[in-house]
N, C-alpha and C positions, 0 to 999 in steps of 0.2 A: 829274691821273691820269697813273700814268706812264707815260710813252712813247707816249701816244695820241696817233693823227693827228688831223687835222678831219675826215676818213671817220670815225673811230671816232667823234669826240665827236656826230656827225651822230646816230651810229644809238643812241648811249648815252641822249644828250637825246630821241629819238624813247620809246625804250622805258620808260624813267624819266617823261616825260610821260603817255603811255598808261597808266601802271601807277596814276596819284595815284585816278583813280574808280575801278580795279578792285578797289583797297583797299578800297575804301568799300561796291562791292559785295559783296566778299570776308564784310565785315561784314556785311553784309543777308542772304545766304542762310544763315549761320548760324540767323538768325531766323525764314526761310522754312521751314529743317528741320522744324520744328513745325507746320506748317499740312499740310492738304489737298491743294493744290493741287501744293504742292512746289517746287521751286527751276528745274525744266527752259526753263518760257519764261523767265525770268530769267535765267538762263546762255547761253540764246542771245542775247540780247539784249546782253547782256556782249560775248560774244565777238563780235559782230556789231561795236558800238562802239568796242572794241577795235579792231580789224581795218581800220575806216573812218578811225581814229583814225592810225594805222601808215602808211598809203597819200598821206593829208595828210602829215602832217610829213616823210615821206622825200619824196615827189614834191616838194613844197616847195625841197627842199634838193638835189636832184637831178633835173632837169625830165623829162630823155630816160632816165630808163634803166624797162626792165621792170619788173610787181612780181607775183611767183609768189604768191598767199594759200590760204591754206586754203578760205576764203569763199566769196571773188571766180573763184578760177582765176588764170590768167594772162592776164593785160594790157599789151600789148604797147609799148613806150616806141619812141621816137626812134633812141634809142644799142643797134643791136643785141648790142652786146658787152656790159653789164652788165644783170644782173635780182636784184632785191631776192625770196628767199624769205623768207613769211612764215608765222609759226606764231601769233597773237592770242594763244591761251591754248593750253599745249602741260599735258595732264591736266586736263582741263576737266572729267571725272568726278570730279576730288579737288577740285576747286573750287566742283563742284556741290554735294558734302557736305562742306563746309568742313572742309578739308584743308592742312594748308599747303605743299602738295609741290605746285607748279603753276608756271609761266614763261613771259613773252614773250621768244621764240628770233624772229632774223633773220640772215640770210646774204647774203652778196652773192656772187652767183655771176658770174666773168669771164668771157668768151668771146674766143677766140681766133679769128682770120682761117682756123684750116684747120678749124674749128669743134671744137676740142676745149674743153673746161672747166674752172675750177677755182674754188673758191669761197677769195675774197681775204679775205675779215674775217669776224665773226661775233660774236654778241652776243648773251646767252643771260642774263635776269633773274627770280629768285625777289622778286619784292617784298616779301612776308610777313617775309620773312627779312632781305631788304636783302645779298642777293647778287647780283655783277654778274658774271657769267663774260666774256672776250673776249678774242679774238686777231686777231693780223692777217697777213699770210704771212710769214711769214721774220721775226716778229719775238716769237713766243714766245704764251705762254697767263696770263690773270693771273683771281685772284678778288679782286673791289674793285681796289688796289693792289700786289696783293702776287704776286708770279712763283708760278707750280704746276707741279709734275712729276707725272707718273703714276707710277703706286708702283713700286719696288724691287723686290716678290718674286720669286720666280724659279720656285716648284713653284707646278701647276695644283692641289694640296694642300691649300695654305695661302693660297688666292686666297680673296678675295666676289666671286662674279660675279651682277650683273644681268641681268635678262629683263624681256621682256614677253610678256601672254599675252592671246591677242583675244579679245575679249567678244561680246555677243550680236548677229548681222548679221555678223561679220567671220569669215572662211575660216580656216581653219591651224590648228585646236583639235586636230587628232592630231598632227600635226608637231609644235606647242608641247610637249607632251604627250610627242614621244618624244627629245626635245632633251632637258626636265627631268630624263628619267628619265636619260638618256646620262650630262649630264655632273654631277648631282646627285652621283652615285657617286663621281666624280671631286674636288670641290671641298671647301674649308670652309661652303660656304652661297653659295645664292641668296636675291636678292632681288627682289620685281616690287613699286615703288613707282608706277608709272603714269604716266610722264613721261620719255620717250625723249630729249626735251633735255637734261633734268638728269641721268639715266642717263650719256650723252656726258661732260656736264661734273664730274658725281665722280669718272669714271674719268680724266679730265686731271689731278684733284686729287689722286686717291689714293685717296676713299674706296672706290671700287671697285678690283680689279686686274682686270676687265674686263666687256664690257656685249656681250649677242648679242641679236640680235630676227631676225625675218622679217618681209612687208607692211606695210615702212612707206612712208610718202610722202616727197618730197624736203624740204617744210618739217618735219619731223621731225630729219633728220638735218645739213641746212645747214651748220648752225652747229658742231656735235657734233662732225662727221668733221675741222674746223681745228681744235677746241680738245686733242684727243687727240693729232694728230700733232706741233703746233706744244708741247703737252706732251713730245712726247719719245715717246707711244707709236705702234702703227700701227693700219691702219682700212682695213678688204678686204671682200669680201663674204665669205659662208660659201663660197661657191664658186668654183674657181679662176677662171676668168675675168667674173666679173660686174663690177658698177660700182656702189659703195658709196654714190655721191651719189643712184642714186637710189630707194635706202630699201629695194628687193626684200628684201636681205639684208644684215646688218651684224654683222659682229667687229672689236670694238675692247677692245684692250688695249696692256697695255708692251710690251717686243718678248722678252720670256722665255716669258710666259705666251700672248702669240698664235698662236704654231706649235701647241702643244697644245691649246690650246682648239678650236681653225680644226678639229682631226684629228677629235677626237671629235666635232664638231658634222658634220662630211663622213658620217661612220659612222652618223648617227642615222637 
């Protein structure tokens, strides 16, 4: 792999390990589609495995540090300066109806002595697909092998921007609701595939020129908010002074399309 440390190859073999039964799972709720019962206790149980499965192998390989989970919460390590964010199955709804848009995302977030933060690496995997997103600080964004940039465009025009939009239980359904309507006007298309990880790491890729949500959690974004910048673009909340890591609000794009995106989402 190139240019990967042993921190990365740590969390590469963690998520790659994790991934070999969810395939397999992946396969069985396709089959469950058709029954009764449905796929829900089975996808918990997934993610539940999943998750147990992540905590092993990183603690393993790093005794003291923290590990933020979806699951679990946060569990406090040894080494207060580093915590593993975890996201088990990041679109767990596209998983539950067999979908192939779903990822195990992981971040390591640093901490610093005057207690500020920053998240050093990050590791963001589609199995189905056999894509591996990852970066690490200052040393770039890659899918599988191969270096990624965020796209080129320049008009908020001619951009695809991604979203997410909360389902049933979750707050924010008019806000969503008057962001689409904002910047709808303004773009080539939106799109909401259901995966806040892989939203992050298209737009490092290209296939987005940029991705905005509202309430998300910090394993949501981990991993997301290094592979955009370390691509090349930038990553703020929607509002001028928030804190992008920890999911409230998030804009991320290249640095043409960010400024405008950022104005029209302030206005909604």
């Amino acid at each position: 792999m190139a240019l990967a440390s042993a921190l990365l190859q740590v969390m590469t073999d963690a998520v790659r390990k994790t991934a070999r039964p969810m395939v397999r799972d992946f396969g069985e709720v396709s089959n469950l589609q058709v029954s009764r019962k449905g796929p829900g206790d089975f996808v918990t149980a997934a993610d539940l495995k999943a998750e147990q499965t992540l905590f092993e192998l990183l603690t393993k390989a790093r005794p003291g540090y923290g590990f933020l989970g979806e699951e679990r919460g946060l569990i406090e390590g040894t080494d207060k300066s580093h915590t593993w964010i975890v996201d088990p199955i990041d679109g767990t709804t596209n998983f539950m109806h067999a979908m192939p848009h779903f990822a195990i995302t992981v971040g390591l977030e640093r901490r610093a002595p005057d207690g500020s933060s920053e998240i050093v690496a990050g590791v963001t995997y589609n199995p189905i697909l056999n894509e591996l997103f990852w970066a690490e600080k200052g040393k770039g964004c890659y899918l599988n092998d191969q270096r990624i940039r965020v796209s080129g465009r320049r008009d908020l025009a001619d951009s695809l921007i991604a979203t997410g939009l909360p389902f049933i239980g979750k707050t924010g359904h008019a806000q969503a609701i008057k962001d689409i309507h904002a910047v709808g006007q303004r773009v080539a298309g939106i799109r909401r595939l259901g995966s806040a990880a892989l939203d992050f790491a298209w737009v490092a890729c290209g296939r987005y020129d940029a991705y905005f949500e509202r309430n998300l959690k910090p394993w949501d974004v981990a991993a997301g908010t290094l592979f955009v910048t370390e691509a090349g673009g930038i990553v703020t909340s929607i509002e001028d002074h928030g804190d992008p890591k920890s999911g409230a609000t998030i804009c991320a794009a290249n640095a043409e399309v960010h400024p405008a995106l950022r104005k029209v989402l302030q206005a909604a």
